[in-house]
C-alpha positions as CSV (number, residue, x, y, z in Angstrom):
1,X,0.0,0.0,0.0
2,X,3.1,2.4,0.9
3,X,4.4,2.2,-2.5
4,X,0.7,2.9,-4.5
5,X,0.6,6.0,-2.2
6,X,4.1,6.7,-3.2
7,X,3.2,6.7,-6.8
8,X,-0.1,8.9,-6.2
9,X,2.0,11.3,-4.7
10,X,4.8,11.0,-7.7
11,X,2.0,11.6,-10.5
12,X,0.7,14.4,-8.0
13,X,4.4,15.8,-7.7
14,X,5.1,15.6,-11.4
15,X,2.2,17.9,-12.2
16,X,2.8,19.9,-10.1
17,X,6.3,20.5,-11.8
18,X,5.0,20.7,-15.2
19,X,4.3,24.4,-14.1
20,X,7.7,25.2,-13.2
21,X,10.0,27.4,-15.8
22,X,12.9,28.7,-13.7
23,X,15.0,26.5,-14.9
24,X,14.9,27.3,-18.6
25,X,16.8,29.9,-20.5
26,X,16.1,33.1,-19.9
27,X,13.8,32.4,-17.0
28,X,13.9,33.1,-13.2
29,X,15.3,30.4,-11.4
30,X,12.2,29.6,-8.3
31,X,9.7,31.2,-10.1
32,X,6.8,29.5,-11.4
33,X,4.8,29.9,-14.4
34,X,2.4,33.0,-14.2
35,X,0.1,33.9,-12.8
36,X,1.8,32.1,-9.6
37,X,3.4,34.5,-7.5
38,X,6.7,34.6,-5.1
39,X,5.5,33.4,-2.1
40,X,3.5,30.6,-3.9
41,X,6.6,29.1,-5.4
42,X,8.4,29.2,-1.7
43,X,5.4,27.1,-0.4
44,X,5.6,24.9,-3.3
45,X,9.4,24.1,-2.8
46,X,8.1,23.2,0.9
47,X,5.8,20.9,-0.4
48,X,8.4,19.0,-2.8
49,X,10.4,18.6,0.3
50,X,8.0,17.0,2.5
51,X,7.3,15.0,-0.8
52,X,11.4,13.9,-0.8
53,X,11.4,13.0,3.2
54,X,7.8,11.2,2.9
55,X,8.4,9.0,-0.3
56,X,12.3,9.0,-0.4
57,X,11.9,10.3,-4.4
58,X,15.1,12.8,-4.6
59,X,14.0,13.8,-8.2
60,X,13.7,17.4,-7.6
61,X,16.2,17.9,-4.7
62,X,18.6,19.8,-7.1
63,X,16.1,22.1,-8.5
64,X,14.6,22.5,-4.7
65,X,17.9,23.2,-3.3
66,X,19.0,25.9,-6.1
67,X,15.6,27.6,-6.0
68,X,16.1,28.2,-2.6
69,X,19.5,29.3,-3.0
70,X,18.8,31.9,-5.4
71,X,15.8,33.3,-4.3
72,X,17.6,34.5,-1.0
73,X,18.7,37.7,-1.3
74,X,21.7,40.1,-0.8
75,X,20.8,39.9,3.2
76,X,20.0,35.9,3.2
77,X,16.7,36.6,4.0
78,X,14.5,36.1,1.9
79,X,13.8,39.7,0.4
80,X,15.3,39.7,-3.2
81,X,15.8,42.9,-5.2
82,X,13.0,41.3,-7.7
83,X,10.3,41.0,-5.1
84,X,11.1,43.5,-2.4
85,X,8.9,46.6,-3.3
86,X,6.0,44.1,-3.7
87,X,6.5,41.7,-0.8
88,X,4.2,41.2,2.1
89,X,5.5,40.0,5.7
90,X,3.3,36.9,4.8
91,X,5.0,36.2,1.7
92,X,8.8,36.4,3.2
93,X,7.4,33.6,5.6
94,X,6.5,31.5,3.2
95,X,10.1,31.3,2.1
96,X,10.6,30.7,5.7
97,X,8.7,27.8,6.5
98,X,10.2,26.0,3.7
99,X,13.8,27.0,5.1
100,X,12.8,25.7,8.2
101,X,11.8,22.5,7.3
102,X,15.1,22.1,5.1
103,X,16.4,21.9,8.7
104,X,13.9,20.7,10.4
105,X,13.9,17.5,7.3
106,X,17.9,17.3,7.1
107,X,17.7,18.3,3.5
108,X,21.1,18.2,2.0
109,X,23.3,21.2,3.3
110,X,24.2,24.0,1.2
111,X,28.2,24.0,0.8
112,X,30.3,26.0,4.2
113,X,30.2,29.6,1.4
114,X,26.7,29.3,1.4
115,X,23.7,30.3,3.9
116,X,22.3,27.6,5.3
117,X,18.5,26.6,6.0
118,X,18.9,27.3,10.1
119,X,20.5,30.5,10.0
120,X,17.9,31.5,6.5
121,X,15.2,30.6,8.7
122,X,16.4,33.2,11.3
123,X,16.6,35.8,9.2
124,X,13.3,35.6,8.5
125,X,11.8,35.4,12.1
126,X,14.3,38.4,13.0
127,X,12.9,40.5,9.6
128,X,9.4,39.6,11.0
129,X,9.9,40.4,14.2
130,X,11.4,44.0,13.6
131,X,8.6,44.6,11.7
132,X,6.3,44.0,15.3
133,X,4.3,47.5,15.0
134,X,2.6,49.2,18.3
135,X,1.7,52.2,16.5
136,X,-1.7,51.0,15.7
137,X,-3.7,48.1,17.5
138,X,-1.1,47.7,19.9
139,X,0.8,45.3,18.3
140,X,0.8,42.7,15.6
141,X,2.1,42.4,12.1
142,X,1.0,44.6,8.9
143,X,0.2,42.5,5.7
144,X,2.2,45.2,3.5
145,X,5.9,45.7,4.5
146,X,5.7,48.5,2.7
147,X,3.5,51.9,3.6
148,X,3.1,52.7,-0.4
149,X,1.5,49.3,-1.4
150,X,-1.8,48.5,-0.5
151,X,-3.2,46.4,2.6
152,X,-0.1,48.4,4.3
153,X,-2.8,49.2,6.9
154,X,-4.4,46.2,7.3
155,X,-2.9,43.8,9.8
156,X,-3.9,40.4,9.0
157,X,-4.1,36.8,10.3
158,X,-1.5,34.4,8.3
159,X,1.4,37.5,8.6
160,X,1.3,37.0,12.4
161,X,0.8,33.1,12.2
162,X,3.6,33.1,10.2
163,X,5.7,34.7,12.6
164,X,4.0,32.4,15.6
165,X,4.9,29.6,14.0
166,X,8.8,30.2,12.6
167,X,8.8,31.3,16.8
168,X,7.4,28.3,18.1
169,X,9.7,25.9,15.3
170,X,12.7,27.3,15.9
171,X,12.1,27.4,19.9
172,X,11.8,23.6,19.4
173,X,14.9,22.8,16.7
174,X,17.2,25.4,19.0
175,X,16.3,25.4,22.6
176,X,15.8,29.0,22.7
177,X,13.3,30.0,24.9
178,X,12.9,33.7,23.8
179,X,11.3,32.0,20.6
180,X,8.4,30.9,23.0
181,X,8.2,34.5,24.2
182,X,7.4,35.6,21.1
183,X,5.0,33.2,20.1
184,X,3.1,33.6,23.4
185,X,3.0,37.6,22.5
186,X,1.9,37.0,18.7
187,X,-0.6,34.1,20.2
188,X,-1.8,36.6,23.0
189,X,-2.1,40.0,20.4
190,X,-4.0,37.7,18.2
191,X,-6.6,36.7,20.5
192,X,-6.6,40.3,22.4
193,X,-6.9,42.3,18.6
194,X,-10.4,39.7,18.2
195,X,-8.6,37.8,15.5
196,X,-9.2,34.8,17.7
197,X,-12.9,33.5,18.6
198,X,-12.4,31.7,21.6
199,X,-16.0,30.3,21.3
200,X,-15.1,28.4,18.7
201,X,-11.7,29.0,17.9
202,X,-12.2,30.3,14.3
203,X,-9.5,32.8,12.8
204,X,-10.2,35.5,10.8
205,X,-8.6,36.8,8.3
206,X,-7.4,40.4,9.6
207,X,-8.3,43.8,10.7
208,X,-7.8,47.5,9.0
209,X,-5.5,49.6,11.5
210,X,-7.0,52.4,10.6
211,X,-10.3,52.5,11.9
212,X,-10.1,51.9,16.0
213,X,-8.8,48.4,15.0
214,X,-12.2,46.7,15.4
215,X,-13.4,46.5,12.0
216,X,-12.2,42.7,11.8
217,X,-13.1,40.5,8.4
218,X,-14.3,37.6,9.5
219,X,-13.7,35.5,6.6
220,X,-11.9,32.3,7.7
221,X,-8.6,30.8,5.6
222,X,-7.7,27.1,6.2
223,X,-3.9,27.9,6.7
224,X,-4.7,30.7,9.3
225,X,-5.9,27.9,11.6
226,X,-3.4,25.5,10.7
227,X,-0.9,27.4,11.1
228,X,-1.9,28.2,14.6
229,X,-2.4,24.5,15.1
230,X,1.0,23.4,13.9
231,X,2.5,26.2,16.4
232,X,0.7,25.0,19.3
233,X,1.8,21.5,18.6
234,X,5.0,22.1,18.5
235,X,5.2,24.4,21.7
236,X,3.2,21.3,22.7
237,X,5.9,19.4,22.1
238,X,8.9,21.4,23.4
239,X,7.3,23.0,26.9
240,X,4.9,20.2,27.6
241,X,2.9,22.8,28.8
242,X,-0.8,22.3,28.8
243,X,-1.4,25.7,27.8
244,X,-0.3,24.6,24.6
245,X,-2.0,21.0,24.7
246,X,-5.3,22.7,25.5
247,X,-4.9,24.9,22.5
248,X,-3.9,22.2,20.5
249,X,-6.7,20.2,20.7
250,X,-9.2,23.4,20.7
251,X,-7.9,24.3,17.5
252,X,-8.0,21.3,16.0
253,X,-12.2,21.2,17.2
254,X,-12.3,24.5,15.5
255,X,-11.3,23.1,12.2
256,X,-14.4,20.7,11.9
257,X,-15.8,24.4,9.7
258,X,-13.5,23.0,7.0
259,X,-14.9,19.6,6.4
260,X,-17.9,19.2,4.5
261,X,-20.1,16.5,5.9
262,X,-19.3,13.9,4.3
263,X,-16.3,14.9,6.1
264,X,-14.1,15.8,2.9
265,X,-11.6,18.7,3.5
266,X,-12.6,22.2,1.2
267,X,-12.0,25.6,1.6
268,X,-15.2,27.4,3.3
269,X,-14.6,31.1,2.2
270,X,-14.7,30.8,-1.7
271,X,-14.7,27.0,-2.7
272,X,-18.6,25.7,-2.8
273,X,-19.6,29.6,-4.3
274,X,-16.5,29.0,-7.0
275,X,-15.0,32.2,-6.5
276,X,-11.2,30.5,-4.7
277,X,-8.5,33.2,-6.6
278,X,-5.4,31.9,-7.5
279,X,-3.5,32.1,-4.0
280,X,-6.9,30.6,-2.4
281,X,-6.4,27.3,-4.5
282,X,-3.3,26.2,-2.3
283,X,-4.9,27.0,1.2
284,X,-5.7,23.3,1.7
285,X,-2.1,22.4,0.9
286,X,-0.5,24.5,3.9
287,X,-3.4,23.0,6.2
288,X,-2.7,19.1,5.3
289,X,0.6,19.6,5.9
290,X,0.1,21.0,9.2
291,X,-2.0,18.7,10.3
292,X,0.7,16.5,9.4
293,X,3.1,18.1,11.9
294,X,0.5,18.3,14.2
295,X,0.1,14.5,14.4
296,X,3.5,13.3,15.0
297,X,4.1,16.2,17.7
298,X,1.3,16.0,19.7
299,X,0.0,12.2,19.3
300,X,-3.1,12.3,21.2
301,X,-4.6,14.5,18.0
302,X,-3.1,11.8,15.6
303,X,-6.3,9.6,14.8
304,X,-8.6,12.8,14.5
305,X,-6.1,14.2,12.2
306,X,-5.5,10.6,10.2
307,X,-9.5,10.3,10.0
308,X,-9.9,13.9,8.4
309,X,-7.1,13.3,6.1
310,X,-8.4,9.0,4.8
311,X,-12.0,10.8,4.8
312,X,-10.7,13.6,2.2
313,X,-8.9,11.1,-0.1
314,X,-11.8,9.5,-2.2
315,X,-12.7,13.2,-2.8
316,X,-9.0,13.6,-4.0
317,X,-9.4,10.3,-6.4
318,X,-12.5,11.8,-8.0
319,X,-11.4,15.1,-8.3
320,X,-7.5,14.2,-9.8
321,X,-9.1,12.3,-13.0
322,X,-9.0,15.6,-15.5
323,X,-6.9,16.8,-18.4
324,X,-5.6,15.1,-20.8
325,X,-2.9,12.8,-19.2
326,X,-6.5,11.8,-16.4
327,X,-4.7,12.5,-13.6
328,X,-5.0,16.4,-13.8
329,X,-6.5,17.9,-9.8
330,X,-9.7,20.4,-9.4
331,X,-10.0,22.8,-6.8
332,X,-13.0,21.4,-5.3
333,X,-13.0,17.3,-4.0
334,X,-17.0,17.4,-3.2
335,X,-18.3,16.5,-6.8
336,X,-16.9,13.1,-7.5
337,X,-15.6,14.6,-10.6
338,X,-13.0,16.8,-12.0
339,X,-14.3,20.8,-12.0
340,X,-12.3,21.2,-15.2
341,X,-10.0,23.6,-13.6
342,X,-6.1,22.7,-13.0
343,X,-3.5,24.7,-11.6
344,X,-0.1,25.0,-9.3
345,X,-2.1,25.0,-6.4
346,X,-4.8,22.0,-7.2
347,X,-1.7,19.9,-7.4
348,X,-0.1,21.0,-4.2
349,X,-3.3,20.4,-2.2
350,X,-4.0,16.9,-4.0
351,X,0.1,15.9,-2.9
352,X,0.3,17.6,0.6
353,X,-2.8,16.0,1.7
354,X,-2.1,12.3,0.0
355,X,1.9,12.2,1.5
356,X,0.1,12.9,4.8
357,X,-0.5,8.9,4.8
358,X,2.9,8.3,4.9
359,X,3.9,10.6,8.1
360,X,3.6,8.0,10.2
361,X,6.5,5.9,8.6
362,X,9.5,9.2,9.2
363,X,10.8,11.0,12.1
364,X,9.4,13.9,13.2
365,X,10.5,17.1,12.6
366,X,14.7,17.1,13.6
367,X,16.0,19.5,16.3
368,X,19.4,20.5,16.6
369,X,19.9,17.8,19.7
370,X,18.7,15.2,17.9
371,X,19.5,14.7,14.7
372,X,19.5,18.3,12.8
373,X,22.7,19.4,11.0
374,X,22.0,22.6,9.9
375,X,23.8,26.0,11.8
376,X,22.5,28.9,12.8
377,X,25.0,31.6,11.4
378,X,22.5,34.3,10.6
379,X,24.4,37.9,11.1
380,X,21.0,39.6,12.6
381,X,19.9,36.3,15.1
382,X,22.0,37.4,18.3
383,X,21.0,41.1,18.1
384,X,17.4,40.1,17.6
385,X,16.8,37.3,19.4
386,X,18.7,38.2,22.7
387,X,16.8,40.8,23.4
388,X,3.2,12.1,-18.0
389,X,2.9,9.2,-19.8
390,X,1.5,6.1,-18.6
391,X,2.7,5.9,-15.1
392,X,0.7,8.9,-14.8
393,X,-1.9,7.6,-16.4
394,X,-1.4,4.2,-14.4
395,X,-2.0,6.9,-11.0
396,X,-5.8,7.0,-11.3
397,X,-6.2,3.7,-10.6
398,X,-3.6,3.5,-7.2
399,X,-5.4,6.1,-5.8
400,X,-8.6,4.4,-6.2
401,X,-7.0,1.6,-5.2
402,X,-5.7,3.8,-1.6
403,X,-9.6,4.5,-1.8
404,X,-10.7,1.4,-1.6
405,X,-8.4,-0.1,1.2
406,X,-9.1,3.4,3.2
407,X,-12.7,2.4,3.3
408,X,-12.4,-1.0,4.4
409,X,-10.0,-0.1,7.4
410,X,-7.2,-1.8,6.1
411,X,-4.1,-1.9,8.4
412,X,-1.7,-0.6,5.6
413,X,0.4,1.4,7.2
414,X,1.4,-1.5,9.7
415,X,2.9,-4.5,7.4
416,X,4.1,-2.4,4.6
């Protein structure tokens, strides 16, 4: 059973590589075809490492690792000269994350001359975290790095989670508590600003700083929550606390908004009305794969999260049957048929969400104690922080056939 997921998850990969050009003449080296934009293709090089440590398929580790490498920046933070006047905070932690997990996945080290995934990582926390503004809503993260672009004056959800959860990772690979400092002020301004419905614990998408910072847009994003949930799990994790084991497993209650019920995962701000946008279609990517995380570092959430993830894949089969090589992915997995759309971000959602089957075969996520090899040599951290041809065609059928042996309860994951 392993190896049919494996394969589903190599069709799912390859397409999602057929919209890849930075490695042709004249192109940009991590960029994806348009309309994708620059954070987009950081969370896509995430997903294709996950995709290397869950199956073991190195395919793309070269073109992963150079991407990364070029898209860093004259400061090694993630803020090249192509992107920087259009950037959001959001979009620099995107780049981030994926950093992170080269470290946090012992992805092959860039060479001693290079800047490696730790000390990339820090750069972008520290960036972030400079950018902490009291000036309006006492606290928080703007969208917009930027005053002259717009959103500059909105502060909203996934910028701060992306700084709560690069805090709460690299508290757990270093050992640096100061990292849980700042995720318990990003958790605590997010709740305090109304971002945060206790009630139910929904996130919302952000708040205009403008205007007495209480004109909140309630629309709800499935990586804002996951996001949140991964950073509680592993603050879980590294305190023990059960602060973080209560908001853990609160989160994770909250999320039941995005499962339909039939119990298939689907974005609940745009995706039954048809109006997802471009950036919208990856959401469900991001929230698979922290749910991922979420199950290996806080267990007692591991057959909720396993259940969501088995009950979302015959929606998945359905849905990844377009185009003409059949094995094309929709936005939507609630038909039981292709939607006749296809994109960057169908085939991230369709591959994050299937590889989660295989999580429970790997380590968790390294730390620098115990098992990590990637240094932290980041010039701004102690400042900072102290203070397809027929096997594609072939992948219709395995996933049916991971379907199939989902439903009947079959202890795969156990003898294979």
């Amino acid at each position: 059973m392993t190896k049919s997921i494996k394969h589903a998850c190599f069709v799912f990969s390859h397409g999602l590589m057929t919209y890849y050009n930075g490695n042709q003449t004249g192109q940009t080296p991590g960029m994806f075809v348009s309309p994708y934009y620059w954070w987009e293709a950081g969370a896509a090089w995430g997903s294709l490492i996950e995709y290397w440590f869950l199956t073991g398929d190195d395919t793309y580790n070269d073109q992963v690792r150079s991407s990364l490498l070029f898209q860093t920046g004259s400061n090694n933070n993630y803020m090249p000269s192509n992107q920087t006047t259009a950037e959001g905070n959001d979009d620099q932690a995107f780049w981030g994350f994926t950093v992170m997990t080269a470290a946090e996945r012992n992805f092959t080290n860039p060479s001693p001359d290079e800047p490696q995934w730790l000390a990339l990582a820090e750069a972008v926390f520290n960036s972030l975290a400079a950018r902490w503004d009291t000036s309006t809503c006492d606290g928080g993260l703007r969208w917009q790095i930027y005053q002259f672009n717009s959103g500059y004056d909105y502060k909203n959800t996934i910028s701060n989670a992306g700084l709560f959860l690069m805090a709460a990772r690299l508290a757990r690979y270093t050992g640096n508590d100061t990292y849980v400092d700042w995720a318990e002020k990003t958790w605590d301004w997010i709740e305090d600003v109304g971002l945060l419905d206790t009630r139910w614990y929904y996130f919302y998408d952000g708040v205009n700083s403008d205007v007495a910072c209480n004109n909140i847009s309630k629309y709800q994003w499935s990586y804002n929550a996951g996001a949140f949930l991964a950073g509680s799990a592993y603050l879980y994790n590294y305190t023990e606390d059960e602060v973080w084991y209560n908001r853990t497993a609160n989160i994770l209650g909250g999320l039941d908004v995005f499962f339909d019920s039939t119990g298939i995962m689907y974005e609940v701000a745009c995706e039954k009305t048809g109006n997802c946008n471009v950036d919208e279609k990856s959401f469900k990517a991001y929230l698979s794969r922290f749910l991922g995380y979420t199950a290996v570092l806080a267990p007692f959430t591991y057959d909720i999260i396993m259940n969501h993830i088995k009950a979302t894949i015959p929606g998945i089969a359905s849905s990844c049957t377009g185009g003409s090589d059949n094995v094309t992915c929709g936005v939507t997995w609630l038909t039981g048929t292709w939607d006749g759309t296809w994109g960057l971000g169908q085939q991230m959602c369709a591959l994050e969400t299937t590889q989660q089957l295989l999580i429970s075969n790997v380590p968790p996520p390294y730390t620098s104690t115990d098992g990590g090899t990637s240094t932290g040599t980041s010039n701004e951290t102690s400042s900072s922080i102290g203070s397809i041809s027929s096997a594609s065609r072939a992948g219709a059928g395995i996933i049916t056939a991971i379907v199939l042996l989902l439903m009947l309860g079959a202890s795969w994951w156990i003898v294979v």
